[in-house]
C-alpha positions in Angstrom: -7.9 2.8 0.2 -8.8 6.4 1.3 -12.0 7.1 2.5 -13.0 3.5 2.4 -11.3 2.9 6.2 -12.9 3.3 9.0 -11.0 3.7 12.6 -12.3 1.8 15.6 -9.5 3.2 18.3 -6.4 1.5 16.5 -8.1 -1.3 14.8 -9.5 -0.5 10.6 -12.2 -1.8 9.3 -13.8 -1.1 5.6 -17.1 -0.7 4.8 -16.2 -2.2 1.3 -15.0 -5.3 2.1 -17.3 -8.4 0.9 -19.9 -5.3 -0.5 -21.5 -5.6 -3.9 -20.3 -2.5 -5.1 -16.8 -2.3 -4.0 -14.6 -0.2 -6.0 -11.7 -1.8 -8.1 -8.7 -0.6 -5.5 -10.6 -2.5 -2.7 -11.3 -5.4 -4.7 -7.0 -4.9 -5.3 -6.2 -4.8 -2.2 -8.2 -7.4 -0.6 -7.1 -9.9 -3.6 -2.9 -8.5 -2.7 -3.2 -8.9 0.9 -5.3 -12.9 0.5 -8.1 -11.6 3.1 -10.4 -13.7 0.9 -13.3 -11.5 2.3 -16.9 -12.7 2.5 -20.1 -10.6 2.7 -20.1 -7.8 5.4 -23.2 -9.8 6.6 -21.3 -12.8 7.3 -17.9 -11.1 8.6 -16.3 -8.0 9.4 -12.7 -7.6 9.6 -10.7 -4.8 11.4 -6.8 -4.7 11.0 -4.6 -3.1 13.1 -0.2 -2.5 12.1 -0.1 0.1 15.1 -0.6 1.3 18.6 -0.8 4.6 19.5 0.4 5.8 16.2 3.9 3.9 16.3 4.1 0.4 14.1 4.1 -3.0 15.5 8.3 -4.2 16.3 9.5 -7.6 16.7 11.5 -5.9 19.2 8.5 -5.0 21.5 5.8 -6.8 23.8 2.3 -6.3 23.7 -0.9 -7.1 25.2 -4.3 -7.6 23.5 -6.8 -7.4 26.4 -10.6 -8.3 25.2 -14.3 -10.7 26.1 -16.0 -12.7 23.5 -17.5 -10.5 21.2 -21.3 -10.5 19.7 -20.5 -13.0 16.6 -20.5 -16.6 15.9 -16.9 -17.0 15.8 -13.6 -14.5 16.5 -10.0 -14.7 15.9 -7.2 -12.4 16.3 -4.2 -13.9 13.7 -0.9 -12.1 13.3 0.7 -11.6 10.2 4.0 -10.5 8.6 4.7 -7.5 6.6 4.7 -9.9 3.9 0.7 -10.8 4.5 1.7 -14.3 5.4 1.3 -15.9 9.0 4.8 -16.3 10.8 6.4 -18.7 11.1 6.9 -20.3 14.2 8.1 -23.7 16.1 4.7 -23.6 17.9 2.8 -23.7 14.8 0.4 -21.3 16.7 -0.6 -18.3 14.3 -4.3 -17.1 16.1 -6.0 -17.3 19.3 -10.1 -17.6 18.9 -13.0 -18.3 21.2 -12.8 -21.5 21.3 -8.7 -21.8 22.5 -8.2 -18.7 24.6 -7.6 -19.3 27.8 -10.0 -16.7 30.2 -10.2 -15.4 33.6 -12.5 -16.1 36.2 -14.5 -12.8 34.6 -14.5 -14.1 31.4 -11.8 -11.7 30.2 -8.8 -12.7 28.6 -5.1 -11.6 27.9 -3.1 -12.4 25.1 0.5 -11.6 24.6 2.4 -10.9 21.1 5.9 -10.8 21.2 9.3 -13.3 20.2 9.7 -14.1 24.1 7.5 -17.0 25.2 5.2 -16.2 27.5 3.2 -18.8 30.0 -0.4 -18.0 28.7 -2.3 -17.0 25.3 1.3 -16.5 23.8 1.0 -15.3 20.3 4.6 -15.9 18.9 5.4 -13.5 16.1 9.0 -13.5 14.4 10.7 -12.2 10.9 8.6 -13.0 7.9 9.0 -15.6 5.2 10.1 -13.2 2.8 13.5 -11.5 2.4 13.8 -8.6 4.5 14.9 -6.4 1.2 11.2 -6.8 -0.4 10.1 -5.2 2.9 7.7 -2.0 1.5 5.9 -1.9 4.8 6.8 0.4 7.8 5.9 -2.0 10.6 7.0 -5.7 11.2 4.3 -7.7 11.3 0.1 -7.1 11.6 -3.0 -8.4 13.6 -6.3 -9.5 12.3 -9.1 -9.6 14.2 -12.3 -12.1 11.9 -15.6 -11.4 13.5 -17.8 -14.3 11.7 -21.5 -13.7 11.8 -20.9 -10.5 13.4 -24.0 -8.8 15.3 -25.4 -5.7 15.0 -23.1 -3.4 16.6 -20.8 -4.4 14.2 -22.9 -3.8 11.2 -24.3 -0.6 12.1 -21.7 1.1 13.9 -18.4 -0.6 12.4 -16.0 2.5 14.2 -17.5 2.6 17.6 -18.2 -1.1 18.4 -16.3 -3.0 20.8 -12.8 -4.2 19.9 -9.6 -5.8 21.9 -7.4 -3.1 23.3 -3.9 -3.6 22.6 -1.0 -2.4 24.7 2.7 -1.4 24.2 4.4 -3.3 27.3 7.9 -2.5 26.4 10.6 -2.4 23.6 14.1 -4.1 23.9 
């Protein structure tokens, strides 16, 4: 999508997303990858398939590390290569801030990875598709929805405040 990304640490974002005006290869890509996006008044979304420059394995751990966020409503989902949620025995797909479970300080961890882990566990396994129509280079995705998102978010789209995630280790 070119110059129509925006970087917020790891985390994308595009300005074009639910705008008026967006250019055909947007409006492509949004309609390929089933965002379904709304007005940029009414959400922003920011996408993130690496840390630190290195894709997103099944066969590694990570943390995502974050506070509520100025908007309505937030979730952080995790897709497969194939832009479809994983499937799971837990049927859990997202964590949002209504269902994450916080510290005393209001912060909260959440871990991605195939191992179960006791809190805010966000399993992530193989996608539903065959592995031979893989044409991505990492193994699955997070998306973070910011409904109704304030200012900061608005206005300054690549410096506002985002979930940090964290390579814990690889197997």
């Amino acid at each position: 999508m070119g110059n129509s990304f925006l970087r917020n640490g790891d985390w994308y974002t595009s300005d074009s997303i639910g705008a008026a005006d967006t250019d055909v290869i947007v409006t492509a890509m949004v309609a390929i990858s089933g965002l379904l996006g709304s007005t940029r008044e009414n959400s922003m979304y920011y996408r993130l398939s690496s840390v630190s420059g290195e894709p997103l394995r099944l066969n590694c751990r990570y943390r995502i590390e974050g506070h509520d966020y100025d908007a309505d409503w937030w979730s952080i989902t995790a897709y497969g290569w194939d832009y479809f949620l994983i499937p799971n025995e837990q049927k859990r797909y997202s964590f949002n801030n209504e269902n994450v479970n916080r510290g005393e300080n209001g912060r909260w961890n959440i871990h991605v990875g195939v191992k179960a882990e006791d809190s805010n566990w966000l399993p992530v396994g193989p996608s539903g598709a065959p592995a031979s129509e893989k044409s991505t280079n990492y193994d699955f995705d997070l998306l973070l929805r910011l409904y109704t998102p304030g200012d900061a978010y608005l206005q300054s789209p690549g410096s506002a405040p985002l979930p940090v995630v964290t390579l814990e280790g690889c197997s």
